[in-house]
MILUM-639170 format. One line per field, with one value per residue (C-alpha): residue in one letter; residue number from 1; x, y, z. Coordinates in nm, 2 decimals. Layout:
N
rest <- a/...
nr <- NUM/...
u <- X/...
v <- Y/...
w <- Z/...
# end
This chain:
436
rest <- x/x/x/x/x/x/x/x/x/x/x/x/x/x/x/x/x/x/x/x/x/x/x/x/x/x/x/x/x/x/x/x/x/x/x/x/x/x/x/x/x/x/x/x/x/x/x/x/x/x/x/x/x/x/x/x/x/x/x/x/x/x/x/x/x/x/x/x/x/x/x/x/x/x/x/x/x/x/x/x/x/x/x/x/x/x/x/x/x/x/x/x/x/x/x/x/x/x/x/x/x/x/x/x/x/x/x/x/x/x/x/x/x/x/x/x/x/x/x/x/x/x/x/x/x/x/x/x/x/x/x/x/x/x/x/x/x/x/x/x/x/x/x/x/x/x/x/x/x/x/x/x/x/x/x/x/x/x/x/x/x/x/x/x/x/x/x/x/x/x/x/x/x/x/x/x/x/x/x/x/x/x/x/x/x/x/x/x/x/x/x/x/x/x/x/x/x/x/x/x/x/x/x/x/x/x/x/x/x/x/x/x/x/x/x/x/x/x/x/x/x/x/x/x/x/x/x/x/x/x/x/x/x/x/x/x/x/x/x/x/x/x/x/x/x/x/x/x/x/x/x/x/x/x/x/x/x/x/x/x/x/x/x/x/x/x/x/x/x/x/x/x/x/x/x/x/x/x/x/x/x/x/x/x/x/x/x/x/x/x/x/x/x/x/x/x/x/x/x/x/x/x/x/x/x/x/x/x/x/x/x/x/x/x/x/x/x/x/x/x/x/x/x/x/x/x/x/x/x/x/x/x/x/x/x/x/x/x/x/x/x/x/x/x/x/x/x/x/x/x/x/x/x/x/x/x/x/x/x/x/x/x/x/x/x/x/x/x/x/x/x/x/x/x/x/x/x/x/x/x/x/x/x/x/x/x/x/x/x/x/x/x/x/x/x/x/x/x/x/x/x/x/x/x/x/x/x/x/x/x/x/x/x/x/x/x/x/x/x/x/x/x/x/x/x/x/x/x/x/x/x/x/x/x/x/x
nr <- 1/2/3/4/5/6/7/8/9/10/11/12/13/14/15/16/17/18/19/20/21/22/23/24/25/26/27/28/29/30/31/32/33/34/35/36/37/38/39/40/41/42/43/44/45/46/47/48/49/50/51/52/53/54/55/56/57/58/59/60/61/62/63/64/65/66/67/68/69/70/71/72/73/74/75/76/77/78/79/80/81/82/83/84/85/86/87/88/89/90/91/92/93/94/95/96/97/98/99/100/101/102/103/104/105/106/107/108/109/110/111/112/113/114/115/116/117/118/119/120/121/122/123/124/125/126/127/128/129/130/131/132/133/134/135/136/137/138/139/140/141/142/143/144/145/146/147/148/149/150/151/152/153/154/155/156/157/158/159/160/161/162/163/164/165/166/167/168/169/170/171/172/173/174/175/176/177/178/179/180/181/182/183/184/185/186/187/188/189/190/191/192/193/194/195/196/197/198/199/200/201/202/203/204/205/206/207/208/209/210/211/212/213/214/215/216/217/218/219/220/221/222/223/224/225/226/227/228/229/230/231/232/233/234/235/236/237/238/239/240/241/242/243/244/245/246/247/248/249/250/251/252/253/254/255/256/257/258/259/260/261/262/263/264/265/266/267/268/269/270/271/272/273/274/275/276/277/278/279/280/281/282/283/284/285/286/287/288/289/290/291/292/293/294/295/296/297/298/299/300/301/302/303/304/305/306/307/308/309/310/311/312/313/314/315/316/317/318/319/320/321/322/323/324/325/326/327/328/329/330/331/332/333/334/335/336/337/338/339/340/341/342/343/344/345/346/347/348/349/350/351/352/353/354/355/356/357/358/359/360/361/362/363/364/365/366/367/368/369/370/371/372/373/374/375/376/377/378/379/380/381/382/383/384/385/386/387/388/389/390/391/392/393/394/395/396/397/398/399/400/401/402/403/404/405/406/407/408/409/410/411/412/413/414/415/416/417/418/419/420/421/422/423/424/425/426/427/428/429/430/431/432/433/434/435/436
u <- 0.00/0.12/0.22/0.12/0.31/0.23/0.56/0.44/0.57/0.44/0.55/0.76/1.15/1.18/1.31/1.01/1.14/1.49/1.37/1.09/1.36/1.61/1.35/1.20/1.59/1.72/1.45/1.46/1.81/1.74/1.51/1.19/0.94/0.87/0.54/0.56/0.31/0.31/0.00/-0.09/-0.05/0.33/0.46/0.82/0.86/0.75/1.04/1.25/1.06/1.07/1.43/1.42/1.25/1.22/0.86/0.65/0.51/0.16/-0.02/-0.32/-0.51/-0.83/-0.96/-0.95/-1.00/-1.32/-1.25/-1.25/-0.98/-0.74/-0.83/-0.76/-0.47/-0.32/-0.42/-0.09/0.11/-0.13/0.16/0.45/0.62/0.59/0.38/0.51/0.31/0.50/0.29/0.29/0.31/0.23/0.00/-0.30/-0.23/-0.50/-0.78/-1.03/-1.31/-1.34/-1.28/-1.42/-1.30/-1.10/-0.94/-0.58/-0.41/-0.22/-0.40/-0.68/-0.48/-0.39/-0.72/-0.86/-0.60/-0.59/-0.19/0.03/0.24/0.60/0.63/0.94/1.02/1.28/1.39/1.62/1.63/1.37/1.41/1.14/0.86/0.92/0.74/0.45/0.42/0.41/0.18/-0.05/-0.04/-0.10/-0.42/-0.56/-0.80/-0.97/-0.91/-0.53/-0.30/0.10/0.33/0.63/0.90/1.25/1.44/1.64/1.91/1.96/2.23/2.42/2.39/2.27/2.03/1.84/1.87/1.64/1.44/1.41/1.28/1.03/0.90/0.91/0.74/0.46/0.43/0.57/0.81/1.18/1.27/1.64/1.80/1.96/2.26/2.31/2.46/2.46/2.58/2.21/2.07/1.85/1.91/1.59/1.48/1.20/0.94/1.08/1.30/1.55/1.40/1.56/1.62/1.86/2.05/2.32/2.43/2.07/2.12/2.46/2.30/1.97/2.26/2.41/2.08/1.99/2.32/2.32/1.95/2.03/2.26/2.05/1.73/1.57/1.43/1.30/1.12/0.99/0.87/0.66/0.46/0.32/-0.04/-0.14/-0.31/-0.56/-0.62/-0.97/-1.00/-1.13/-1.48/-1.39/-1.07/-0.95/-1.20/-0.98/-1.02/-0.70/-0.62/-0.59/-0.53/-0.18/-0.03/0.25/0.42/0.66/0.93/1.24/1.42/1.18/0.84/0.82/0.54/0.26/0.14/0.21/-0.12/-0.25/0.01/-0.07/-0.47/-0.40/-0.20/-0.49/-0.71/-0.54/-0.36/0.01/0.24/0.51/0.74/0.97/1.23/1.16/1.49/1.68/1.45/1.27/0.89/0.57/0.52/0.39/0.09/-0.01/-0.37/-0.31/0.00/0.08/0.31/0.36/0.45/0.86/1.09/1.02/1.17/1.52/1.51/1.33/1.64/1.71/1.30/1.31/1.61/1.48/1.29/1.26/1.01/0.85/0.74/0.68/0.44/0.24/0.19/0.07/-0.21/-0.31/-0.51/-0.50/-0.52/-0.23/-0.22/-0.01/-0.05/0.12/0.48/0.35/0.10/0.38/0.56/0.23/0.19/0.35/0.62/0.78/1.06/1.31/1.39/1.71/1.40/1.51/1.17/1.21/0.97/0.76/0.55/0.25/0.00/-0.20/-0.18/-0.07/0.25/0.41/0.74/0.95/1.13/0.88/0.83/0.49/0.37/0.04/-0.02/-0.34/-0.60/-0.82/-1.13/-1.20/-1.55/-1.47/-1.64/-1.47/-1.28/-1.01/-0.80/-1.01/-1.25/-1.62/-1.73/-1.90/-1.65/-1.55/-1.17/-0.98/-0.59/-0.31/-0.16/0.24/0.43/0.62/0.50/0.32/0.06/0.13/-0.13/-0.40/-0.62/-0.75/-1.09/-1.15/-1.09/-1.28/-1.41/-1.16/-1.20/-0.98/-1.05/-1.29/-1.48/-1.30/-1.25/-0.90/-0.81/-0.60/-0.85/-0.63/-0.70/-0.83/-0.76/-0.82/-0.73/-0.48/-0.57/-0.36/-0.43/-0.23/-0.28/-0.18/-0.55/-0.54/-0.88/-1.21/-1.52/-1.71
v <- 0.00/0.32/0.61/0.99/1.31/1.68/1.86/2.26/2.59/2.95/3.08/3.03/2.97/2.83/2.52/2.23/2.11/2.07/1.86/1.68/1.54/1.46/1.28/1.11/1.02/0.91/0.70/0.52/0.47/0.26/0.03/0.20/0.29/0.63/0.83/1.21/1.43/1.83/1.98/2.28/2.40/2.40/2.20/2.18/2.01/1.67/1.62/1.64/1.42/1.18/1.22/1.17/0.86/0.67/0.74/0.99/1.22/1.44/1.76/1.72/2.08/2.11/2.41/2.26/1.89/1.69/1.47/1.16/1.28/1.39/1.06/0.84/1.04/0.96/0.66/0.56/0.56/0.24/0.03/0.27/0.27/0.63/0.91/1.31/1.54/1.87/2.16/2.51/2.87/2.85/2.58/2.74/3.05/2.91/3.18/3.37/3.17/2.77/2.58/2.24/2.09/2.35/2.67/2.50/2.54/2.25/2.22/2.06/1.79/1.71/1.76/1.51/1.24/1.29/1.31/1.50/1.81/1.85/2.25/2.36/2.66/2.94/3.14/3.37/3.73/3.56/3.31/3.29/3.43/3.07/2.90/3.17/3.13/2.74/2.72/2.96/2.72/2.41/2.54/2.75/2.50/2.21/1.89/1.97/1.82/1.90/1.59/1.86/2.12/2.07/2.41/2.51/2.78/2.82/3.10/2.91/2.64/2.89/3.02/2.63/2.65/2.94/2.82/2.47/2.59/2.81/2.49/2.21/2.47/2.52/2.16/2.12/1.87/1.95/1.67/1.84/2.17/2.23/2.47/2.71/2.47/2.64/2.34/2.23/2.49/2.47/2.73/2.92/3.14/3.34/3.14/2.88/2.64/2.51/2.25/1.86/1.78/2.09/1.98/1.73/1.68/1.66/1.30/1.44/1.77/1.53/1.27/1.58/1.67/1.32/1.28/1.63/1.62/1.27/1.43/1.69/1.54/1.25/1.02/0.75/1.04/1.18/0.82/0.73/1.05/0.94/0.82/0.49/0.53/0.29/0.40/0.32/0.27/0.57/0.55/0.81/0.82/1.13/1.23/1.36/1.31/1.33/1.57/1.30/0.93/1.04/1.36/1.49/1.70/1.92/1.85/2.01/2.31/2.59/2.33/2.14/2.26/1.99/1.87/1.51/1.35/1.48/1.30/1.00/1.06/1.08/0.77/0.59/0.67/0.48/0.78/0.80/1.05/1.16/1.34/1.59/1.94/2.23/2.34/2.07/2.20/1.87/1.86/1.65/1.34/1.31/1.04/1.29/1.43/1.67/1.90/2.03/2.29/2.30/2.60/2.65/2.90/3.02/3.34/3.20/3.03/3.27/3.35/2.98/2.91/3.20/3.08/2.71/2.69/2.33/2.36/2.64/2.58/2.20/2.34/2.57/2.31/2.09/2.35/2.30/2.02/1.92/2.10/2.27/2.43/2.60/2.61/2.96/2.95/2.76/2.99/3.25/3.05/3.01/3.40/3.65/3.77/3.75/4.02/3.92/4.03/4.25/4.41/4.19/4.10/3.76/3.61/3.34/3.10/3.31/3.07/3.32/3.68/3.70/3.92/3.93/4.11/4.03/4.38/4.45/4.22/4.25/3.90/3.68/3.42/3.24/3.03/3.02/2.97/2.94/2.85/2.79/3.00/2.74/2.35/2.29/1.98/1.73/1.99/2.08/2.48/2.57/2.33/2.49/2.43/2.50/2.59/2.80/3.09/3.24/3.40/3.76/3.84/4.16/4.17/4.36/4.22/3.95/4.02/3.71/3.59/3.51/3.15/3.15/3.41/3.37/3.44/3.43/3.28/3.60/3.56/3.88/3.87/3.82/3.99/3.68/3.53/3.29/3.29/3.05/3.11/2.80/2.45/2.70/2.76/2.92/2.98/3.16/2.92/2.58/2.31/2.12/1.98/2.01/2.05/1.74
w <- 0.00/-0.09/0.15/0.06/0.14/0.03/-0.05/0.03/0.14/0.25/-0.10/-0.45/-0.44/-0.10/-0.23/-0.26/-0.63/-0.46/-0.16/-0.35/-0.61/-0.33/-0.14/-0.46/-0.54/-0.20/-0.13/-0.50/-0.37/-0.03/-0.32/-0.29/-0.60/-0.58/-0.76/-0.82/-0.92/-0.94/-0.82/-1.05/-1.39/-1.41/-1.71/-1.64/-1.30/-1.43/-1.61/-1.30/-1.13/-1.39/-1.37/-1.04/-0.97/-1.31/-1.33/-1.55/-1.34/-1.43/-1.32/-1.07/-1.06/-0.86/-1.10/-1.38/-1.36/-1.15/-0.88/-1.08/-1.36/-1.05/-0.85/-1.24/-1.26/-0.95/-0.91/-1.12/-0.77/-0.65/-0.70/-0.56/-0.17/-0.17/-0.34/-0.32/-0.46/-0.50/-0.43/-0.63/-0.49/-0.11/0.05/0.00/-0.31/-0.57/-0.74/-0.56/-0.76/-0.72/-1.02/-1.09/-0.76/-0.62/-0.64/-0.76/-0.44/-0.30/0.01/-0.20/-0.32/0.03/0.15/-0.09/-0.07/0.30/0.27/0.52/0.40/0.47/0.48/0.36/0.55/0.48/0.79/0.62/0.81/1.06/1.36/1.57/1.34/1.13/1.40/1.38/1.00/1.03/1.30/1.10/0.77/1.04/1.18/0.91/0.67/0.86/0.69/0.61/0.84/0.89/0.91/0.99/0.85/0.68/0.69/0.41/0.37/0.78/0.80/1.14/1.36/1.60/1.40/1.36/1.76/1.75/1.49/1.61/1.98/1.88/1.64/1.90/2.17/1.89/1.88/1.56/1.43/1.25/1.01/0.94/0.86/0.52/0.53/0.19/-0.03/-0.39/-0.59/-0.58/-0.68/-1.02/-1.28/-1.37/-1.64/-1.74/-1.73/-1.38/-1.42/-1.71/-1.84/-1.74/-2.08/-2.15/-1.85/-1.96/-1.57/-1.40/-1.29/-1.12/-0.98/-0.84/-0.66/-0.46/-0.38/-0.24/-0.08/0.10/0.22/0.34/0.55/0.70/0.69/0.94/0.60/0.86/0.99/0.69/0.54/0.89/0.88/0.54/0.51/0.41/0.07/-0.10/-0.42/-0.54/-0.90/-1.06/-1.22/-1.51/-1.70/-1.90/-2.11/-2.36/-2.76/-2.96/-3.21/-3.43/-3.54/-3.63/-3.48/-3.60/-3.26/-3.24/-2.96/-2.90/-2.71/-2.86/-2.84/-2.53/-2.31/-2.32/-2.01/-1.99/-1.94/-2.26/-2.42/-2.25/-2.31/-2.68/-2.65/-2.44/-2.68/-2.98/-3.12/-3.29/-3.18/-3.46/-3.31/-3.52/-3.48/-3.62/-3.43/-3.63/-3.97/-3.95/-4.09/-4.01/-4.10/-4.46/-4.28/-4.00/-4.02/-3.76/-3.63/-3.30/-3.24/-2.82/-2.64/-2.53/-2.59/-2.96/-2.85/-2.75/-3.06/-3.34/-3.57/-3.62/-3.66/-3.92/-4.14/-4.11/-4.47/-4.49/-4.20/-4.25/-4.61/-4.51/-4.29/-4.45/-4.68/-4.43/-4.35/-4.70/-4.60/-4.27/-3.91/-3.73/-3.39/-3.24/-2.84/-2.66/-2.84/-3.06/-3.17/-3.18/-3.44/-3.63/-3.66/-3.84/-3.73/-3.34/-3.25/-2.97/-2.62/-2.86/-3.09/-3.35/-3.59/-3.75/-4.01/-3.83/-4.07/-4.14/-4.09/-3.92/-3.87/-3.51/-3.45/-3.13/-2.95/-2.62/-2.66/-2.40/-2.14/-2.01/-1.80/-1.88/-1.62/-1.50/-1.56/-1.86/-1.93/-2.31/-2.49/-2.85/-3.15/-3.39/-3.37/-3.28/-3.35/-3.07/-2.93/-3.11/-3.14/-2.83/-2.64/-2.29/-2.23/-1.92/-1.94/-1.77/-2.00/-1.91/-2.11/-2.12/-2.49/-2.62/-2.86/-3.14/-3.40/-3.39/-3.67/-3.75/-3.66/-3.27/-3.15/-2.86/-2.60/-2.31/-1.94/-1.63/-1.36/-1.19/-1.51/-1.64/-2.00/-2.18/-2.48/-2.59/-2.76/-2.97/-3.38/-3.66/-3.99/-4.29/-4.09/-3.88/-3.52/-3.21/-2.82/-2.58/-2.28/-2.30/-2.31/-1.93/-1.94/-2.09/-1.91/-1.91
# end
């Protein structure tokens, strides 16, 4: 039988991807089989936890999916020693309006699953007040209960005296203390973390991890306030129709933000996945009916997009007769034109009119709420789609006819209404779920 642990924090960059992948690595190491998941929209920490433990990892996210599609989804640890789920923002950031199950903050997963959280606290410029803040997060929702604390970047040994006290006075338990230890430490960009598969020595930076956290950190401890977990066997799967019979998908560097359990729905579902590089001028496969173009990093990568013609006139040809879309980056790339964070403006493929600019930076990031005013590849008109939308990209022209009217998660309206144009479609936000 499984066990169950929330990996939390009060806020972003404390250090829960770090601890979750040294856990998920130092216990694969003693012989254990070890299940990840991330709870929220991020599409990048999976990796590392697949890198971690061996095992693909998914997002669970109370707004946008039901109770059945997260309990289907996680239900893939049944057969695991240990299940983390690594939580996003603090414990309990989500939206101001509930979602389909939730508002999207952690403390829902843990709430439903009934699994413990391990806070990861930061007392940097603090000693005592940690207690205060942890005590807070232990008592403030009903329903979600704290296993303990690992503190990370403690400044002196005297320093996790004085934060240790004022824990074990508020009855709260200290699993270790993690001195500064920069070698590792993730490297982050714009939009989080560097992505596992650009990271040649990831494996290596994960073993430190495991080996210094192992040092610092009671494991015994940490594994014994788990829950036992039973998994019940989900009465609802996915829900999710492919794109296509064959897709052809783009995947590399600048496309390589697709949230892993749509790729496995489309596989479920009997559909082929034909991967190919636009970064290495690759095209679609001559057999695909449908292409999908991911979101990534276009923007690091537009020159070399630009000057690959191989790909971009295989493409347009493609939309000759049979459906592209292009998802956030991707969308970019199916536009007109995309100028870089230098003001450079390079020639995208022109598949629809949608011209964009980093010279700017100006952020986009939340949920979505999208009803569709036309198909897409897999979704009907009038289909409601949920999704998460980040990037740093400025509009500079969408002239095309409206996709879909598009709302946040208040209900307010969003200007980024994605475009169609022929069997060429693009959204800003990347497609989590649809609503059933």
């Amino acid at each position: 039988m499984a066990a169950g642990l929330v990996i939390s924090a009060p806020a972003s960059g404390v250090g829960k991807t770090t601890l979750t992948l040294a856990l998920a690595r130092a216990w694969r190491n003693r012989g254990l089989n070890v299940q990840c998941f991330k709870s929220g929209p991020d599409y990048i920490d999976p990796a590392f936890h697949a890198a971690a433990t061996g095992r693909a990892s998914v997002n669970v996210d109370s707004w946008a999916m039901d109770r059945g599609t997260i309990a289907h989804l996680v239900s893939r640890g049944a057969d695991a020693d240990v299940v983390l789920a690594e939580g996003s923002m603090g414990l309990f950031d989500g939206v101001a309006a509930r979602g389909v199950s939730g508002t999207g903050a952690t403390a829902d997963i843990a709430e439903m699953f009934c699994w413990p959280v391990v806070l990861v606290i930061d007392p940097s410029g603090q000693a005592q007040t940690a207690a205060a803040i942890a005590a807070g997060l232990r008592d403030y929702r009903p329903g979600v209960r704290l296993a303990g604390v690992v503190l990370n970047r403690v400044a002196s040994p005297r320093h996790e005296d004085l934060v240790r006290r004022a824990l074990n006075d508020a009855g709260i338990a200290v699993f270790g203390a993690l001195p500064r230890h920069a070698e590792i430490s993730l490297p982050k960009r714009h939009l989080g973390l560097v992505q596992a598969e650009e990271q040649a020595e990831i494996g290596k930076l994960i073993d430190e991890a495991a080996r210094f956290v192992a040092e610092h950190v009671d494991l015994d401890a940490v594994l014994r306030s788990a829950a036992s977990w039973p998994p019940q066997p989900a009465a609802n799967g996915l829900n999710v129709t492919p794109p296509g019979q064959r897709i052809a998908l783009a995947r590399d560097a600048a496309f390589s933000f697709v949230y892993p359990h749509m790729l496995e729905a489309w596989r479920v579902a009997g559909a082929e996945i034909l991967p190919f590089s636009p970064l290495a001028d690759e095209v679609p496969d001559a057999s695909a009916d449908v292409c999908w173009l991911p979101g990534g990093y276009p923007e690091l990568h537009a020159g070399r997009i630009a000057s690959n013609v191989r790909f971009c006139s295989a493409l347009r040809a493609f939309a000759e007769t049979r459906s592209v879309h292009g998802e956030c980056g991707g969308y970019m790339v199916l536009g007109t034109a995309l100028t870089d964070a230098d003001g450079i403006r390079h020639e995208m493929t022109g598949l629809l009119g949608l011209e964009t600019s980093f010279a700017k930076r100006r952020m986009h990031l939340g949920y979505r709420l999208a009803e569709l005013a036309a198909p897409i590849p897999g979704h009907r008109a009038g289909a409601r789609l949920r999704g998460h939308e980040f990037h740093y990209s400025t509009i500079v022209a969408q002239p095309d006819r409206p996709l879909a009217a598009v709302h946040d998660a208040t209900g307010a309206i969003i200007a980024e209404t994605g475009s169609q144009r022929g069997r060429a479609t693009g959204t800003f936000f990347h497609l989590i779920a649809e609503d059933r």
